[in-house]
Residue, then its C-alpha position, 0 to 999 in steps of 0.5 A: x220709640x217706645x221702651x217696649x220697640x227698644x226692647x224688641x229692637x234689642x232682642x232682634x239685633x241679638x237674636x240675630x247675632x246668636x243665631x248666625x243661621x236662623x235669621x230674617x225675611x227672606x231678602x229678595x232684592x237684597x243684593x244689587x243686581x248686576x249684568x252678571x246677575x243676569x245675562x239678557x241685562x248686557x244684551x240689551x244697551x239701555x242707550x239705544x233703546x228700552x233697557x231690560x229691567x232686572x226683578x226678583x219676584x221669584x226670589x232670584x234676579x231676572x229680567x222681568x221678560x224672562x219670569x213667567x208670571x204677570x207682574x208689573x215693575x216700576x223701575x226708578x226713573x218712571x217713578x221719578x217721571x210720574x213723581x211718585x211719593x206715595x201709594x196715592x200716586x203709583x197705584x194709578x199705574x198699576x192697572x189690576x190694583x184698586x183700593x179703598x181709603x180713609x186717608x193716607x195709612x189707611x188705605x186697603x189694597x186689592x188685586x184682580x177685584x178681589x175686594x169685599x170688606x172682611x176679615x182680619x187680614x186683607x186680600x193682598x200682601x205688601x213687603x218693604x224688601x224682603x220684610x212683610x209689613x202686611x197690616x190689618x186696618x190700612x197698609x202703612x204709608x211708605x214713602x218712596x224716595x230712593x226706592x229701586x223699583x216697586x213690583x205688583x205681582x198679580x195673581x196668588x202668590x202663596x208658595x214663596x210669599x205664603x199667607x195674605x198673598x190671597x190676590x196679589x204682592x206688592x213688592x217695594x224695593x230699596x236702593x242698597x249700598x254700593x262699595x265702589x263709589x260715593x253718590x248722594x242726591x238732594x230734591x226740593x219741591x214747592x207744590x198747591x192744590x188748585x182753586x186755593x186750596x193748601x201749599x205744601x213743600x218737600x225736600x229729601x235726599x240720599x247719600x251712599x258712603x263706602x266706609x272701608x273697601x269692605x262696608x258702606x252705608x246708605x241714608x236717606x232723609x225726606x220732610x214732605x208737607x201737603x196741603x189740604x184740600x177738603x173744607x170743612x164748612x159751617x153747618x148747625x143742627x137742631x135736635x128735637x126729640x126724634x126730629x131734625x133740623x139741619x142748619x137751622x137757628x134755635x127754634x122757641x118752645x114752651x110759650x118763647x122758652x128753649x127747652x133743653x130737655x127735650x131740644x139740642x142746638x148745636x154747631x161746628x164754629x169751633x172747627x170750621x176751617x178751609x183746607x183742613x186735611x193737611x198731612x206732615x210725614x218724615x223720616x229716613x231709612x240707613x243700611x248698611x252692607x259689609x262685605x265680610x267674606x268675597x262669599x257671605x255679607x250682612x246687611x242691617x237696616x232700619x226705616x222710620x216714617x212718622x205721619x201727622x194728618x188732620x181732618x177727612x179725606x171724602x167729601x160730603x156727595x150732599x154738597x157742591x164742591x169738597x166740603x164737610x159738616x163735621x163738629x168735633x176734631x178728626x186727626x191721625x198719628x201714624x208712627x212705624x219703623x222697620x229693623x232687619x237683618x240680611x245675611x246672604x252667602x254660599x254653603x255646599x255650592x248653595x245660594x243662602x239668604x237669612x232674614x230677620x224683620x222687627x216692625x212696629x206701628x203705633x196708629x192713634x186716631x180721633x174721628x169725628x162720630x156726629x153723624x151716628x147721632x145725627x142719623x139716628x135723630x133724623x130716623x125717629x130714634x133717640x139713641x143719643x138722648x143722654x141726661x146730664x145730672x140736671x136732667x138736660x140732654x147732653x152734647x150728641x155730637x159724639x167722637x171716636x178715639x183709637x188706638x193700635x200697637x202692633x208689633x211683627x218679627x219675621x224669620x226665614x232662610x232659605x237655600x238656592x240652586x247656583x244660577x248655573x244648575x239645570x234644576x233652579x230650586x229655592x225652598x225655605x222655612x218661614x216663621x211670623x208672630x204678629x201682635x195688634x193691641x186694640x183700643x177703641x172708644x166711642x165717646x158721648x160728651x158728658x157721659x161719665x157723669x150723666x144717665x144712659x137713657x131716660x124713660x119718658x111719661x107721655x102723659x106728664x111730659x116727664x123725663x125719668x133717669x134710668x141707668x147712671x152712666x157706666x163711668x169705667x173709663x170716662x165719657x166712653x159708653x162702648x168700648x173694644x180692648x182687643x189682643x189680637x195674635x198671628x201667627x203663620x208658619x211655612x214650609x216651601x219649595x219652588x222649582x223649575x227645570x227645562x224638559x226641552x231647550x225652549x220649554x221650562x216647567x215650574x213647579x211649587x208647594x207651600x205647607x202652612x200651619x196658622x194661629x190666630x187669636x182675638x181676645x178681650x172685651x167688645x161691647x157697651x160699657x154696661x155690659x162690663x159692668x155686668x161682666x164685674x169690669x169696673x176701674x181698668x187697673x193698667x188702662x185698659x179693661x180686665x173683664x173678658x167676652x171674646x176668646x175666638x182662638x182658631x188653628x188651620x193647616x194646609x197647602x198652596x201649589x203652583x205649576x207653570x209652563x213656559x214655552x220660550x218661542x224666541x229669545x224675545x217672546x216668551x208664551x206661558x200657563x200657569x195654575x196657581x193658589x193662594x189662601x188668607x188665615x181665617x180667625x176669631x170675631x169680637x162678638x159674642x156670640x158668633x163663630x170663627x170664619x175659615x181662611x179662604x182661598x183662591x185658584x188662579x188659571x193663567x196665560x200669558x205672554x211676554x214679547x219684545x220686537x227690537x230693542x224699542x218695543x216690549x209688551x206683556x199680557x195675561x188673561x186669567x180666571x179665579x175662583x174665590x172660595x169661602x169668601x171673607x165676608x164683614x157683616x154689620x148685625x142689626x141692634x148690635x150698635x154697629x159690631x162686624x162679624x166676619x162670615x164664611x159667605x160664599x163663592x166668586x169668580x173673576x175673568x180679565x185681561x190685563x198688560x202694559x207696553x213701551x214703545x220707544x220711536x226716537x225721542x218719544x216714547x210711549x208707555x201704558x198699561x190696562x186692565x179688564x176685570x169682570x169680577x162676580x159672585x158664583x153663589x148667593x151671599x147671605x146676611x145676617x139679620x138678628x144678633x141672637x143668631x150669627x150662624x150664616x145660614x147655607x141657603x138665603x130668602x128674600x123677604x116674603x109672606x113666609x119669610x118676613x125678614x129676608x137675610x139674601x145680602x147679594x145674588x149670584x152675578x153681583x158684581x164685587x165692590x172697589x174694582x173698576x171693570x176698567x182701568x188703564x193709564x197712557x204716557x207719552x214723553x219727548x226728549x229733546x236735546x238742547x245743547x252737548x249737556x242740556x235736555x229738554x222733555x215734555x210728558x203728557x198722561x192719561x188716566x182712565x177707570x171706569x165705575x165700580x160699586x161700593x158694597x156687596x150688599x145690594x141694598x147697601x150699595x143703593x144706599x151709597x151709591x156707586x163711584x162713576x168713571x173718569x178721567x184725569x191728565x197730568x203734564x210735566x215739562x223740564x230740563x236736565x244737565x247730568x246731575x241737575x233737574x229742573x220740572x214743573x208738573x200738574x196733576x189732573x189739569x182739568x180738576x176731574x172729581x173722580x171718586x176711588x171709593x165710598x165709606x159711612x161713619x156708621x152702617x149705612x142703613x143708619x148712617x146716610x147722612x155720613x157717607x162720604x167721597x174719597x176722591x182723586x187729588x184735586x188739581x195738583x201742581x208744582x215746581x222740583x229741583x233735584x242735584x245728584x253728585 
C-alpha cells in the first residue's frame, strides 16, 4: 500500500468517527436478511421446492418476485454450480449483459446493447456491497468466493444508484458476519486448459468468528493461478524502407552487403513461449460487525485483491489456432483495495444507513505496440524511420507503458420508511470525489539518443537528420500525463404507496450536479518542448495543452406501476431514466462532450406456479440520447475524441425460469436485443476541425472526404442480438448422508459486430455466433464436496469482442481475437465446518 492510500486510508477511518452521521455508501445488502426481513421468505420451504431468493436492489430487503423492475439474481449456490470465480464466468449467465475485453481488469460492461466505445466513464456501474467501484479503462477483477449473491439490474438505474447507472447495475454482495454461530469453509482446485495448454490451482477459504456476543468477524483468503492458453509463436520482419517482409530472413543488398540504413530485420526469439498468459490473483476481505445497541450497529470492512497477468488474451484471426506474433514483453499489474464503513440504525421511527467508501487502484501495464510499426511499414509510411547517432534505422518494434493511480471517496446517508408504513419512502444525499493520475508513454527503442526522422535525397541516396529526439523522458517520443477529477453529487427520493391492495405506485427523482475535469499534457514529445517542457521535475511532465473543465446539473425520474394479479404473479410498467456525466477530451483543439441519457419504457412480469416453477420477464424499449461517442482523428498519431454524435434505440426481450421436477431442475435465461442507431453519426475527418458537424455526407464530387461514420439503422457493437444459457442438474441420493449430481449447460450467442463505424466494422470484422457446454459430475456429504468439471467441451473458438493495437485504418495487421476459455477442466474439493 501506498504511503498516499494509508494517508487516505486514515483520514476515512477518522472522518468517520468524527462525523458519526455523515458516513458512507449507502449500504444496500449491509445487514443479513432474514425471514423477518422479509415475509414471502418463510412461506416458501426451500427443501420442498425452489426457495425465494431474498435482494435489495431497492435498497430494502425483498424477495426478488416482489421488486418491480427486471433484475437477475445469482444467489450462492448457482454460483458455486457454475463455479464462478471471476467476471469471465458469471457474465455468461447474465443474458442482457455483454462486454468487451483486453484481459482480466480490463473488461467493460454493458447492458441491454448499450455499447459504443466513448466517454470517460462507462455505460453501466458496478458496486462491491454498498460502494461504487465504477472505473473508467476496465472494471476491476473482483473475485467471488463468499459472495451472497450478484444482482444485474437492467435498465437505468439513476434514482437510487445516480451516475453511470446510464444502461444498468451491477451489483456483488458479500456474505457479512454472523453473531450466532462459527463457521468456516476451505476449497482446493487443480485445473488445465485443454490441447496443452497452462495448469493452474486455487484454493481460498472463509472463517466467520463471533468475538463477544456483540462483535464478530468475517475473513476470507483466496490464491488462484491460471494457466495460459494463447502461444506466442516465432515470427520475423524484414523492414525495407516502406515495404515488407513478414517471416522472412535477412535479404542482401548493395552488391551482397545488408544495409542498415535503409533496412531492419528483426525477430521475436526473445519472447517466444507457449502458453504465455498466465494470470496469478490473491487477496482477502475482513469485516467485522458490532452490534453496539439491540438498535445501531457499525460494520468496518476492507478488500484487497492483487493481479499478475502476462501476455495478450486475443489471438492473432490471421492464424490457425490461439497463436500471436508479438516481439516485445505484454504484462499487467493490477492492485486495489477497498475500506468502508456501514453504520445502520433507527431515529424517529426511521430506518438509517450511512456509508463511507475509500477505493484505490493502482494499474501498471506494458503493451507490446510493434503492429503500429508494422503496419505503418506495410502502408508505404515510414513513421518509424528513427536514426540512431550512426545514422542506422533503430529498433521499430515499439512498446507501450501505463500507468494509472485512482483514488474514490463515497458518502451517502440515507433515511427509511419502517417495513410497517403504508408509504415505503427511501431518499439520500450522495457525494463522490474520484481522482485518475494517468501516465502513458509510447516508446521507440533508442530514441532518446537518435533523430526524430530524416529527409531523404533521391538523387544521392542520402539520408539527412532532422530533428534530434526530444529526450524529456527517455525513449518515449508521445506521451499523456493526464489529472482526471469526478466529481458527482445527488439528491433523491424513491417511494412507493398502494392506491389499491394489489395495485402499488412507485415513484422517484434524482437531482445531480457533476464536475469533471481533464487536465495535463497530451501529445509528441516535441510538442512539450515547444510548450518550454524540458526535464519533468517529479517525474511527470510540467507543461500543459489540456484543461477540459465541464460542470452539468440536472434530473432522472422514475415511475412504476405494479399490479399484483395474485400472491404468485405479479404485472408491472415502468418508465425509467438514466444519465452519464459528460467531460473534457485530451486533445487540443476539441470541445467537451455532454452527458448523455437514456429513457427506458418497460413491462414486466413475475410469475410463480407452485413452490417448483418460477419465471420472470421484460420487454423494453430505450432511447439513447446524445450518445457518447470515441473518434479516432486522422494524423493525430492515433488521439480519441469523444463527441456528442447522435441518437439510439433499443427494443428486447429478456427473462429467466426455474423449474424444479423432482430430483432435476431446470434453469435458464435469455435475452433478445435489436439495438440500432435512430439518427446518422458522423465522423470526424481533419484534426484542424473537431466540432462534429449537425449533418454528415458520404464522399462525393461535392464532398471529397466524407465524414458519414454509421447511418441510421446501424446496428450497435458488442451485443449479440441473442444470448441465452440453459442448465439442467440431477440430484441424486446415495446414502442417509451421501448425494450424487450430474449438470449439464448450454450456452449460446448469436453475432454481433465490432465498431459503430461501418467502415471500421468491415476492417475488423464481426464476431460469429456459437455455442459452448460445460458439464460438471460430484458427490456431497453435509460438509464435504468432491466434483470435477469441464468447461466448453467441445473446445468452441467463440469470439466475445475485436480490438486493434492502434486505429484499425493503420492497424489491420494488429486486430486480435479475444475468445471464450478454451477447453477448461478440473477437479474441486471443498469442506465447511
Amino acid at each position: 500500500m501506498t504511503h498516499a492510500g494509508k494517508r487516505a486510508l486514515r483520514r476515512c477511518t477518522m472522518l468517520t468517527a468524527a462525523t458519526f452521521l455523515s458516513p458512507l455508501v449507502a449500504g444496500t445488502a449491509l445487514a443479513q436478511a432474514t425471514p423477518a426481513d422479509t415475509p414471502d421468505a418463510a412461506s416458501v420451504p426451500v427443501s420442498s421446492g425452489l426457495g425465494d431468493i431474498v435482494v435489495t436492489a431497492t435498497r430494502k430487503s425483498e424477495s426478488l418476485q416482489k421488486v418491480p423492475i427486471s433484475l437477475q439474481a445469482l444467489s450462492m449456490d448457482k454460483l458455486e454450480q457454475h463455479q464462478v470465480s471471476n467476471f469471465n464466468d458469471y457474465i455468461g449467465l447474465l443474458p442482457s449483459v455483454s462486454s468487451d475485453s483486453l484481459g482480466p481488469g480490463r473488461s467493460n460492461l454493458f447492458f441491454r446493447g448499450i455499447s459504443v466505445g466513448g466517454g470517460g466513464l462507462p455505460t453501466a456501474a458496478t458496486y462491491l456491497d454498498e460502494i461504487p467501484i465504477t472505473s473508467s479503462g476496465g472494471m476491476p477483477e473482483v473475485h467471488i468466493y463468499d459472495v451472497e449473491r450478484v444482482e444485474a439490474l437492467s435498465g437505468p438505474q439513476g434514482t437510487l444508484f445516480g451516475s453511470s447507472s446510464l444502461a444498468g447495475t451491477l451489483r456483488i454482495i458479500t456474505q457479512k458476519p454472523k453473531l450466532d454461530k462459527i463457521e468456516a469453509g476451505i476449497d482446493a482446485q487443480v485445473d488445465a486448459f485443454g490441447h496443452g495448454g497452462g495448469a493452474g490451482s486455487q484454493i481460498q477459504g472463509y472463517l466467520n468468528l463471533p468475538i463477544t456476543h456483540t462483535v464478530a468477524l468475517r475473513v476470507m483468503a483466496f490464491y488462484d493461478h491460471e494457466g495460459g492458453y494463447i502461444n506466442n509463436t516465432p515470427g520475423s520482419y524484414l523492414f525495407t524502407f516502406g515495404q515488407y517482409n513478414e517471416n522472412s530472413p535477412p535479404q542482401v543488398y548493395n552488391n551482397g552487403t545488408f544495409n542498415p540504413a535503409i533496412s531492419y530485420y528483426r525477430n521475436n526469439a526473445s519472447v517466444v513461449q507457449d502458453n504465455y498468459n498466465p494470470v496469478t490473483q490473491y487477496g482477502g476481505r475482513a469485516t467485522l460487525l458490532w452490534q453496539v445497541t439491540p438498535d445501531w450497529s457499525i460494520m468496518p470492512s476492507i478488500t484487497y485483491q492483487h493481479l499478475q497477468s502476462y501476455g495478450g488474451f486475443g489471438y492473432d484471426p490471421r492464424f490457425t489456432g490461439l497463436q500471436v506474433h508479438d516481439y516485445t514483453p505484454t504484462s499487467d499489474h493490477d492492485e486495489w483495495y477497498q475500506a468502508s464503513l456501514t453504520l445502520q440504525g433507527h431515529i424517529a421511527g426511521l430506518d438509517v444507513t450511512g456509508s463511507l467508501g475509500y477505493f484505490h487502484r493502482d494499474t501498471h501495464i506494458q503493451q507490446d505496440y510493434s503492429y503500429y510499426a508494422i503496419d505503418y511499414d506495410k502502408n508505404g509510411g515510414s513513421y518509424y524511420y528513427f536514426r540512431g547517432p550512426d545514422g542506422n534505422i533503430l529498433d521499430p518494434m515499439q512498446s507501450a507503458t501505463s500507468s494509472t493511480a485512482s483514488h474514490k471517496i463515497t458518502e451517502e446517508l440515507r433515511v427509511s420508511t419502517p417495513r410497517s408504513s403504508r408509504l415505503q419512502l427511501t431518499a439520500g444525499i450522495f457525494n463522490q470525489f474520484q481522482k485518475n493520475l494517468v501516465d502513458t508513454d509510447y516508446i521507440q527503442p533508442g530514441g532518446a539518443t537518435g533523430y526524430l526522422g530524416t529527409d531523404y535525397d533521391g538523387r544521392t541516396g542520402v539520408f539527412l537528420p532532422t530533428d534530434p529526439a526530444p529526450a524529456i523522458r527517455g525513449n518515449a517520443l508521445y506521451a499523456t500525463d493526464l489529472n482526471q477529477t469526478y466529481k458527482d453529487f445527488g439528491i433523491y427520493a424513491e417511494g412507493s404507496y398502494p392506491i389499491l391492495d394489489t395495485l402499488k405506485l412507485t415513484g422517484g427523482i434524482r437531482y445531480f450536479s457533476t464536475s469533471n475535469n481533464t487536465y495535463g499534457f497530451n501529445g509528441v514529445l516535441d510538442n512539450a518542448l515547444a510548450l518550454g517542457c524540458t526535464t519533468p521535475l517529479t517525474g511527470r511532465l510540467q507543461c500543459i495543452n489540456v484543461n477540459e473543465p465541464y460542470h452539468q446539473t440536472g434530473q432522472t425520474h422514475k415511475v412504476s406501476l405494479a399490479w399484483q394479479v395474485e400472491p404468485d404473479k405479479m404485472l408491472y410498467a415502468t418508465y425509467s431514466t438514466g444519465f452519464r456525466p459528460g467531460g473534457g477530451n485530451n486533445l487540443t483543439g476539441s470541445q467537451p462532450y455532454k452527458a448523455d441519457t437514456i429513457d427506458n419504457f418497460e413491462l414486466g412480469a413475475k410469475i410463480r406456479i407452485g413452490r417448483n416453477f418460477r419465471f420472470n420477464t421484460a420487454v423494453y424499449y430505450e432511447k439513447w440520447k446524445g450518445v457518447q461517442y470515441s473518434v479516432v482523428v486522422p494524423n493525430t498519431y492515433g488521439s480519441a475524441v469523444t463527441i456528442n454524435a447522435g441518437n439510439a434505440r433499443v427494443y428486447g426481450v429478456e427473462g429467466d425460469f426455474d423449474w424444479k421436477l423432482g430430483p432435476i431442475t431446470f434453469s435458464g435465461s435469455a435475452a433478445y436485443n435489436d439495438a440500432k442507431l435512430s439518427t446518422n453519426f458522423c465522423d470526424l475527418v481533419a484534426a484542424d476541425d473537431l466540432v462534429p458537424r449537425a449533418t454528415c455526407a458520404v464522399a462525393s464530387a461535392d464532398h471529397p472526404i466524407g465524414d458519414l461514420a454509421a447511418a441510421s439503422g446501424t446496428r450497435l457493437p458488442r451485443q449479440p442480438k441473442f444470448k441465452g444459457q440453459l442448465t439442467a442438474r440431477y440430484d441424486v441420493p446415495i446414502n442417509s448422508s451421501w448425494n450424487a449430481y450430474l449438470q449439464a449447460v448450454a450456452s449460446h450467442q448469436s453475432s454481433s459486430t465490432s465498431d459503430l463505424n461501418t467502415a471500421n466494422d468491415a476492417l475488423f470484422g464481426d464476431p460469429a455466433g456459437f455455442q459452448s457446454f460445460d458439464f460438471t459430475a460430484g458427490v456431497k456429504h453435509d460438509t464435504y464436496t468432491l466434483e470435477a468439471f469441464i468447461q466448453n467441451a467441445f473446445d468452441s473458438r467463440g469470439v466475445l469482442s475485436r480490438n486493434a493495437f492502434c486505429e484499425i485504418q493503420t492497424c489491420t495487421e494488429g486486430t486480435r481475437s479475444y475468445p471464450i476459455k478454451p477447453r477448461y477442466f478440473g477437479v474441486r474439493a471443498s469442506k465447511k465446518f
